[in-house]
C-alpha positions as CSV (number, residue, x, y, z in Angstrom):
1,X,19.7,75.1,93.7
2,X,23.3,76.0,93.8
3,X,25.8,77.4,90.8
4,X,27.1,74.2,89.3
5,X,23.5,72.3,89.3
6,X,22.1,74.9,87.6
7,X,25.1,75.7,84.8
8,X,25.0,71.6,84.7
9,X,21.4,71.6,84.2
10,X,21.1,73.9,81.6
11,X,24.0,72.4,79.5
12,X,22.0,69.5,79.6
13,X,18.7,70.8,78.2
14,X,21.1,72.7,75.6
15,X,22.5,69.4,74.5
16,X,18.8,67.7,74.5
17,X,17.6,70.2,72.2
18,X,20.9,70.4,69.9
19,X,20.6,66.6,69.3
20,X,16.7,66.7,68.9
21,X,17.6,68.9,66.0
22,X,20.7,67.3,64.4
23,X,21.2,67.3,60.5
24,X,20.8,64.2,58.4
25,X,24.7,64.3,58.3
26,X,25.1,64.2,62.0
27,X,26.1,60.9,63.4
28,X,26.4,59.9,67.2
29,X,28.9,58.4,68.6
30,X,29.7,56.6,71.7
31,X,33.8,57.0,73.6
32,X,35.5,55.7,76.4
33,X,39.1,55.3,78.0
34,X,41.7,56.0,80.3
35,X,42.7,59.1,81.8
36,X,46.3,60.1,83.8
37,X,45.9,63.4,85.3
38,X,48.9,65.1,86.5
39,X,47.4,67.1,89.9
40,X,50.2,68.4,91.8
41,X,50.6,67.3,95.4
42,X,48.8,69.8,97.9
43,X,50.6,70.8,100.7
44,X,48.4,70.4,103.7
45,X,50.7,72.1,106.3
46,X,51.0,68.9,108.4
47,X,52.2,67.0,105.3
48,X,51.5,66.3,101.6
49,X,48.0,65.5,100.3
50,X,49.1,62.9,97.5
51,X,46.5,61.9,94.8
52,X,46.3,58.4,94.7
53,X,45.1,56.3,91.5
54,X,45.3,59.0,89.4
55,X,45.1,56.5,86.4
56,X,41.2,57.2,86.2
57,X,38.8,56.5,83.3
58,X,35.9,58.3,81.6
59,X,33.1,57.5,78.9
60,X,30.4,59.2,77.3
61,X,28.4,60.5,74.0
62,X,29.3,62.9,71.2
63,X,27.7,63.9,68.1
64,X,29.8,64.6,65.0
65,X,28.6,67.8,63.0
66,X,30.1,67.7,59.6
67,X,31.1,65.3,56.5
68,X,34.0,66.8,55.2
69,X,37.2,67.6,56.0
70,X,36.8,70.0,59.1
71,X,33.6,68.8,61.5
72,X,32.3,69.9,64.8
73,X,32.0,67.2,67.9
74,X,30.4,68.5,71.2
75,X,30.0,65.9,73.8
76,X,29.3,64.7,77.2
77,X,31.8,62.6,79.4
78,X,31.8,61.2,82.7
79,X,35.5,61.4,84.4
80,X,37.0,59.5,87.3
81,X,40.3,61.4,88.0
82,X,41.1,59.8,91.4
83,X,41.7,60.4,95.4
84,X,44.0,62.8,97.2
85,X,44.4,61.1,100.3
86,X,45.2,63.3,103.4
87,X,47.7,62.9,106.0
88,X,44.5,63.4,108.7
89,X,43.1,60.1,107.1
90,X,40.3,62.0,104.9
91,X,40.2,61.8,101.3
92,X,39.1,64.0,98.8
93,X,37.5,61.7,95.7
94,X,38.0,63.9,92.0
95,X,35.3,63.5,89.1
96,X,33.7,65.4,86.8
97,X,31.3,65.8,83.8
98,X,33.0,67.3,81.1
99,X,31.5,69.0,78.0
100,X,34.2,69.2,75.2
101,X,33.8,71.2,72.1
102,X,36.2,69.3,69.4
103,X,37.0,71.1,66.1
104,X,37.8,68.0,64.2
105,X,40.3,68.1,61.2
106,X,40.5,65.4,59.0
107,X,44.2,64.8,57.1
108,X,42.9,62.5,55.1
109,X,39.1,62.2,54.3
110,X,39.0,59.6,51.8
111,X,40.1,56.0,52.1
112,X,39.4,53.4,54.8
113,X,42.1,54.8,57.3
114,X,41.7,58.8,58.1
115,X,44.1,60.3,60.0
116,X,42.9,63.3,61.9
117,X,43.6,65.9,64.5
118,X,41.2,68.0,66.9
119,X,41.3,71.0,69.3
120,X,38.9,72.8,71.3
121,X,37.2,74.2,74.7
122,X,36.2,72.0,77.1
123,X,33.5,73.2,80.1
124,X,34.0,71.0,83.2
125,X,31.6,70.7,86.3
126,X,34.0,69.4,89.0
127,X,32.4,67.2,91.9
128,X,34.4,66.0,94.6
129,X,32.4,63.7,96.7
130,X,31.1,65.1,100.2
131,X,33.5,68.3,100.2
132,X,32.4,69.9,97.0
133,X,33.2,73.2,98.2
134,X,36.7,72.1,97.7
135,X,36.5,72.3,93.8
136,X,35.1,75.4,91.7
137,X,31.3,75.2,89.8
138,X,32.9,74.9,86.6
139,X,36.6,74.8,85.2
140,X,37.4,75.5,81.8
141,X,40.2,74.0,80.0
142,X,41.2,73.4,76.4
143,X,42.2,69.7,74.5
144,X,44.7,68.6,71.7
145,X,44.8,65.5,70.0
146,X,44.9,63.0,67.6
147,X,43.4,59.9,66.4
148,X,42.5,57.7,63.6
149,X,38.8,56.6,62.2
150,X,39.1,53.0,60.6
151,X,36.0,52.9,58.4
152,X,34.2,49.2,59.2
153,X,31.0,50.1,56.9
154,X,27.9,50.6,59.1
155,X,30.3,51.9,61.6
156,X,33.6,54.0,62.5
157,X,36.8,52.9,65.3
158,X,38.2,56.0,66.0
159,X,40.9,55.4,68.8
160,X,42.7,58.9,69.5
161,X,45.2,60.1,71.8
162,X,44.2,63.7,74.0
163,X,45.6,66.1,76.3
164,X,43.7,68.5,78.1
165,X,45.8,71.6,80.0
166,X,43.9,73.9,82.3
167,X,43.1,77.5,81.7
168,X,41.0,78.0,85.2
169,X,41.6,76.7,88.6
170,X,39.9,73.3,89.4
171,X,40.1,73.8,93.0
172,X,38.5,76.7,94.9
173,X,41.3,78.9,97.2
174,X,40.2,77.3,100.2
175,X,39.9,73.2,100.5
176,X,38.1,72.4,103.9
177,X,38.6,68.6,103.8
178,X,37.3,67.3,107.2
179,X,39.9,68.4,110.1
180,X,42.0,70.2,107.5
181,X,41.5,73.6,105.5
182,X,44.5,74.0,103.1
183,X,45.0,77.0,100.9
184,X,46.6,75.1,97.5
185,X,49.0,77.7,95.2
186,X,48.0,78.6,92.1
187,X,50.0,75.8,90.0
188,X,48.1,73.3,92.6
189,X,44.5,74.4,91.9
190,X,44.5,73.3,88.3
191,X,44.1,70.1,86.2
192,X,46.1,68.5,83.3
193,X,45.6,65.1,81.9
194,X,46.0,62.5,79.2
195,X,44.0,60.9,77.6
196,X,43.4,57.2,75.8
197,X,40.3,57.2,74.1
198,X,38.5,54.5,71.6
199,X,35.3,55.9,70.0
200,X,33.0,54.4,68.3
201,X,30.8,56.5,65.6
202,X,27.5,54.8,63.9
């Protein structure tokens, strides 16, 4: 078993047991959305490695730990962040499972229309289709944003707007990508993206 299955597996056994042990207040929630990473170009000595569809999506679950003003909302996401296509013809397809750690602020916590703001870790386990020594066991970068939750009774909309910058390298210092091995620079090896995201909280 190597690094990344077993840091993956046990943050899912973590999350199991967190949730089999939730609070009454707790509530689940569902998300999903766009993403637009901002990957540099690589340069692959014989030309440019240029990420293609970078306008990816992602969906997943979170729990929401509080009922007042500040809360708590780890979750799970699945990301589709696109394809650097190499000038050799091989391409190197980008996803990941991200765990984010929200520190949720509500503005406004009464009313039908709350206005809040989050910010927090986020652990990611990169995967990168058949070359995933290309791409590190896990990344860790940190998220901003902001959103709304429209109260609808039995249920909460809460469509926000995130950014997520990276504060380790995505990308290992070596990419073998079929033919090709190319050493990226350091402002290549790490992600940014942002985000559109509609949850829905029960």
């Amino acid at each position: 078993m190597n690094l990344r299955r077993l840091l993956f597996g046990s943050t899912v056994a973590l999350a199991v047991t967190l949730v089999s042990a939730l609070p009454a207040q707790a509530q689940l929630g569902i998300g999903a959305g766009l993403n637009f990473s901002d990957f540099e170009d690589i340069d692959s000595g014989s030309g440019s490695a240029t990420l293609d569809g970078s306008n990816g999506y992602h969906f997943g679950l979170f729990v929401n730990l509080g009922s007042g003003a500040l809360s708590l909302r780890p979750g799970v996401f699945y990301h589709r962040l696109g394809t650097y296509d190499f000038p050799s013809g091989d391409e190197l397809e980008l996803s990941a499972i991200e765990v984010p750690i929200d520190v949720r602020l509500t503005l406004m916590p009464e009313g039908p229309v709350r206005p809040f703001v989050l910010a927090g870790p986020v652990l990611t386990f990169p995967r990168s289709g058949d070359f995933d020594r290309a791409v590190e066991d896990m990344s860790l970068s940190a998220d901003i944003g902001a959103g709304l939750e429209l109260n609808m009774g039995e249920l909460s909309l809460m469509p926000e707007l995130r950014y997520s910058v990276g504060v380790t390298n995505y990308f290992t210092e070596t990419i073998e990508v079929g033919s090709v091995t190319v050493t990226p620079t350091d402002g290549e090896r790490r992600i940014g993206k942002l985000m559109l995201r509609l949850n829905v909280m029960f």
